[in-house]
Steps between C-alpha positions, in 0.01 A plus 500: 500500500217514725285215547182741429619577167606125398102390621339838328148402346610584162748180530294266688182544271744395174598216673152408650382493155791294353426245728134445403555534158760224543225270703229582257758353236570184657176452602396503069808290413397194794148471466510417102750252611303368755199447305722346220687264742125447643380380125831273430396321812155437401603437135766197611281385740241438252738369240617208685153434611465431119777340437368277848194415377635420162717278616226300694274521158729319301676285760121355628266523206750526208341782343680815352596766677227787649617852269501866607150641377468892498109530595497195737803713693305801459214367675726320781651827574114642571436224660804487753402949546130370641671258747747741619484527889253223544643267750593131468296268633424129431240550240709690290701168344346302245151720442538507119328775340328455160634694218099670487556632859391400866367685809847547615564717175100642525353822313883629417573163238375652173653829589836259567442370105468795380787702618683194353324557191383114480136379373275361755454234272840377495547370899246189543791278411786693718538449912653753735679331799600729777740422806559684809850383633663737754805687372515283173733256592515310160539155591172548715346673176572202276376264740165672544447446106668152449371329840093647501242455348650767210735229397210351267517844308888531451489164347227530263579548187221698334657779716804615236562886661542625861517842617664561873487808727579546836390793758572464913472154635274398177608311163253442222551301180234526257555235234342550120420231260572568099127433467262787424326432822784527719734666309466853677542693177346879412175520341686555195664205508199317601271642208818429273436134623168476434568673138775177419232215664194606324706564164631164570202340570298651172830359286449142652096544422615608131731211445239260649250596224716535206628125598120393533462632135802382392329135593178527360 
């Protein structure tokens, strides 16, 4: 056989084509993976900074342990997307953030509540604590929460729900008390609130008077 009809162009295109379909497989199989192995990293990283600062919560102050809370994650994950590929640098330990917003957070806050779906009027009460610790190294994470001045917030206990997201170098924990004011919730939730307080209230008002004319 002659070695112009074993490389013809009607074999070698076939093949050329076989191999870049095979590539173009591989390449769709690995990068799912990579952005699922990506997330699992993220996700335990974040859970044992939980399980950290829980620790700490009970073992210094005594008071019951921080729980998952869906908003106060959603807005840690925004949160965590607006630092991503700012720096580190000194002042970016221990600058608390109020749960209403800061400069650092600027014009893009409310648009940050609402794609979270929670009611302005539900964050006075709630604090955002970002850390920028260079490849995540979790001991140095924990540290930069339980030995600054954020250590004051993990141990509170009006705070009852944290929320924890991490992008790049940068891990924020947004922490939610069961208050209305800090409670994060929807404005559903948070008109449902004020529904059950004022009904409350008006019940309390009712049995006040019928116990006043009860007396007399």
């Amino acid at each position: 056989m002659s070695m112009a009809s074993t490389c013809s162009p009607q074999r070698i295109f076939p093949l050329m084509q076989l191999a870049i379909l095979v590539l173009f497989i591989n390449a769709c199989l690995l990068l799912p993976h990579r952005v699922l192995c990506d997330h699992h990293v993220h996700a335990d990283v974040e859970d044992q900074l939980l399980q950290g600062l829980n620790s700490f919560r009970t073992a210094a102050s005594k008071v019951p342990p921080l729980s998952k809370h869906k908003n106060a994650h959603c807005l840690a994950e925004t949160v965590a997307d607006k630092f991503e590929g700012r720096p580190c640098s000194p002042a970016s330990t221990a600058n608390a953030i109020p749960g209403t917003g800061s400069p650092q957070l600027a014009a893009d806050y409310p648009k940050m509540l609402d794609k979270c779906g929670i009611n302005a009027t539900t964050v006075r009460e709630g604090i955002i604590l970002p850390v920028c610790v260079p490849k995540l190294v979790p001991t140095l994470v924990l540290t930069n929460y339980t030995h600054s001045p954020y250590a004051k917030y993990i141990n509170d206990s009006m705070y009852t729900g944290a929320g924890i997201e991490s992008e790049d170098d940068w891990m924020v924990v947004v922490l939610a008390t069961s208050t209305q004011g800090g409670s994060f919730a929807s404005a559903a939730a948070a008109a449902a609130a004020t529904i059950t307080t004022t009904v409350a209230s008006k019940a309390v008002v009712c049995l006040v008077s019928l116990a006043l004319f009860a007396s007399s």
